[in-house]
C-alpha positions as CSV (number, residue, x, y, z in Angstrom):
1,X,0.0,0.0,0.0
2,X,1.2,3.8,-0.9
3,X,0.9,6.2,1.4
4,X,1.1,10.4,1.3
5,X,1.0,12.1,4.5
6,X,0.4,15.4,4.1
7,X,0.3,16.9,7.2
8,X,-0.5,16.6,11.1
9,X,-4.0,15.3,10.1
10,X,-4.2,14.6,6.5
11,X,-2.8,11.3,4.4
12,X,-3.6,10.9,1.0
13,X,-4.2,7.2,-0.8
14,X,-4.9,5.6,-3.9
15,X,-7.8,5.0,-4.6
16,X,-7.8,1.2,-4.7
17,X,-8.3,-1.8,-2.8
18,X,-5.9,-1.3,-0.3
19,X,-6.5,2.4,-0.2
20,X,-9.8,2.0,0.9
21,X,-9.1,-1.0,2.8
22,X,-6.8,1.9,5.1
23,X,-9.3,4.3,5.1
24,X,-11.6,1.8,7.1
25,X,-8.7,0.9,9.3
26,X,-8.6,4.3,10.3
27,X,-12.4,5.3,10.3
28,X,-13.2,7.3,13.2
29,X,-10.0,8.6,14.3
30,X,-8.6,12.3,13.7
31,X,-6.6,11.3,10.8
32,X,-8.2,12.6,7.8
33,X,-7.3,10.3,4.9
34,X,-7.8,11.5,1.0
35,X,-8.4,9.1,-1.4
36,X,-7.1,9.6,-5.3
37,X,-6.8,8.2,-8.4
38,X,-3.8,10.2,-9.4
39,X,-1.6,9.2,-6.9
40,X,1.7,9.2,-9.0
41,X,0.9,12.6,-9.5
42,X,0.5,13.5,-5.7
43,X,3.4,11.8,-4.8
44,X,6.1,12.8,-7.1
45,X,5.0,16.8,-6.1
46,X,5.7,15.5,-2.5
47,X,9.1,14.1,-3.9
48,X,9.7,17.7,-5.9
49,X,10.0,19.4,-2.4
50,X,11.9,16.9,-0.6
51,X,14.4,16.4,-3.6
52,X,15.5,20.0,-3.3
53,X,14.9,21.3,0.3
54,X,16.3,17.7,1.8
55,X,19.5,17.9,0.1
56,X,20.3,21.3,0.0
57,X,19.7,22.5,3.6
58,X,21.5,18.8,4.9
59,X,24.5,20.0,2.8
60,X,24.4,23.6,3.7
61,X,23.8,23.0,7.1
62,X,21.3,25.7,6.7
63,X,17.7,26.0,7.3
64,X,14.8,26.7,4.1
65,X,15.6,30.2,4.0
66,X,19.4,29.1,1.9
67,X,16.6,28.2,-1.2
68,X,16.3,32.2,-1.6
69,X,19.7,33.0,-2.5
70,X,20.0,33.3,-6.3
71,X,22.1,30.9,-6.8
72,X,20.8,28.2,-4.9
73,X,17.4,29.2,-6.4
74,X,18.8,28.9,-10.0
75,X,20.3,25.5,-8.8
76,X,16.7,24.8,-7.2
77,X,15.0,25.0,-10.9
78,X,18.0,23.0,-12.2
79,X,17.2,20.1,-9.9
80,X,13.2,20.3,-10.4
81,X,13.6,20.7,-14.5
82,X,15.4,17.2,-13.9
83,X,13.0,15.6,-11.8
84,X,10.4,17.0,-13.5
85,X,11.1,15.7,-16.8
86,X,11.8,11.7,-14.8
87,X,8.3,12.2,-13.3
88,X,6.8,13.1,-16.7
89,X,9.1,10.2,-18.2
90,X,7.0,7.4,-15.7
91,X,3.9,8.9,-17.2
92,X,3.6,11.2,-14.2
93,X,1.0,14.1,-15.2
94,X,2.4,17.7,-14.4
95,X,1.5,20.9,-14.7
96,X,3.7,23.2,-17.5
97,X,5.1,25.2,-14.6
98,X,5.5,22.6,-12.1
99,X,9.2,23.4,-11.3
100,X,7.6,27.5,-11.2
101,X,5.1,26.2,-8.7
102,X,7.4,24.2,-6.1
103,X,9.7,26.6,-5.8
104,X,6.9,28.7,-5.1
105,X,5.9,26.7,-2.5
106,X,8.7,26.2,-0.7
107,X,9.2,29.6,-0.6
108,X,5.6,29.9,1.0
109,X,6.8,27.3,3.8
110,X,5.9,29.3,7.1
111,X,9.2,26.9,8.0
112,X,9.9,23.4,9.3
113,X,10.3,24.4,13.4
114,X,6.6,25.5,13.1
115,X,5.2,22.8,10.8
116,X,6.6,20.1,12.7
117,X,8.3,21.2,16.5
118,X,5.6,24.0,16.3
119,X,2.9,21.4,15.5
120,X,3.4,19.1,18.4
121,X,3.5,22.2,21.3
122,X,0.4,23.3,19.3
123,X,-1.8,20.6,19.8
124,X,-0.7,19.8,23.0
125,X,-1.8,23.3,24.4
126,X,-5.2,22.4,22.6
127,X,-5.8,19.9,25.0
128,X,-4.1,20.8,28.2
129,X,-0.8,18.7,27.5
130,X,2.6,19.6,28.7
131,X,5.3,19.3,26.3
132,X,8.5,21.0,27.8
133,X,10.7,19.3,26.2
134,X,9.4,20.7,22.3
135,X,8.7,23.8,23.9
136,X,12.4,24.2,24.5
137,X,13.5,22.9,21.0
138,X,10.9,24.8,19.9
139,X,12.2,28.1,21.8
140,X,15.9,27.1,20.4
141,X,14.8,26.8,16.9
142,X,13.0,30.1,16.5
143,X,16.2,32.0,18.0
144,X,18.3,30.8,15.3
145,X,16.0,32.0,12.9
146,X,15.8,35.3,14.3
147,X,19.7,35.4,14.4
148,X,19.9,34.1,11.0
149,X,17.2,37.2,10.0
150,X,19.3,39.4,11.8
């Protein structure tokens, strides 16, 4: 089975046997689960993001905000022209400006630390949950982005 998780509460499936077969499994609990019969196509725009903001900030050692610089940008469409063209190459479907939009996107990231880190000490303050221990990472990671903003 292929799964696309798109966020704290979303997951997206094909719409299939098995796909279905999970969206029973998790019936009634608060993960919301998508089905589609594109799948390929949802997936490889997942794999756009993570193929240039995965390797770049790892070898940067920098956070999202590296992506901006012109050259890394111009590097940025380099890598999605490429991937683009293997996805379209598997019979993927994709939009003309595909590599136009993701970069778009990940410039429109509000940034990992509050997606992810940010997430967690959310919902726990939704339901009366301590979590110190986020909370601090949490703290640490936004003062290195207001030093790196600095």
């Amino acid at each position: 089975m292929r799964l696309r998780h798109a966020g704290p509460h979303d997951a997206v499936v094909a719409d299939d046997e098995p796909g279905r077969a999970f969206v029973d499994l998790f019936y009634g609990t608060p993960l919301r689960i998508i089905r589609s019969g594109d799948f390929a196509t949802l997936a490889w725009r997942k794999l756009l993001i993570n193929a240039v903001a995965n390797p770049i900030t790892a070898l940067t050692l920098q956070r999202q905000a590296v992506l901006r610089r012109a050259d890394v940008h111009e590097l940025c469409r380099g890598i999605l022209d490429e991937a683009v063209a293997a996805a379209r190459a598997e019979g993927v479907k994709l939009a003309d400006d595909e590599t136009a939009h993701t970069i778009a996107t990940l410039h429109n990231f509000s940034g990992e630390l509050e997606a992810l880190t940010g997430a967690i000490v959310a919902a726990g303050e939704r339901h009366g949950l301590a979590t110190p221990l986020n909370r601090a990472l949490l703290t640490l990671l936004r003062a290195i982005n207001d030093a790196i903003a600095t």
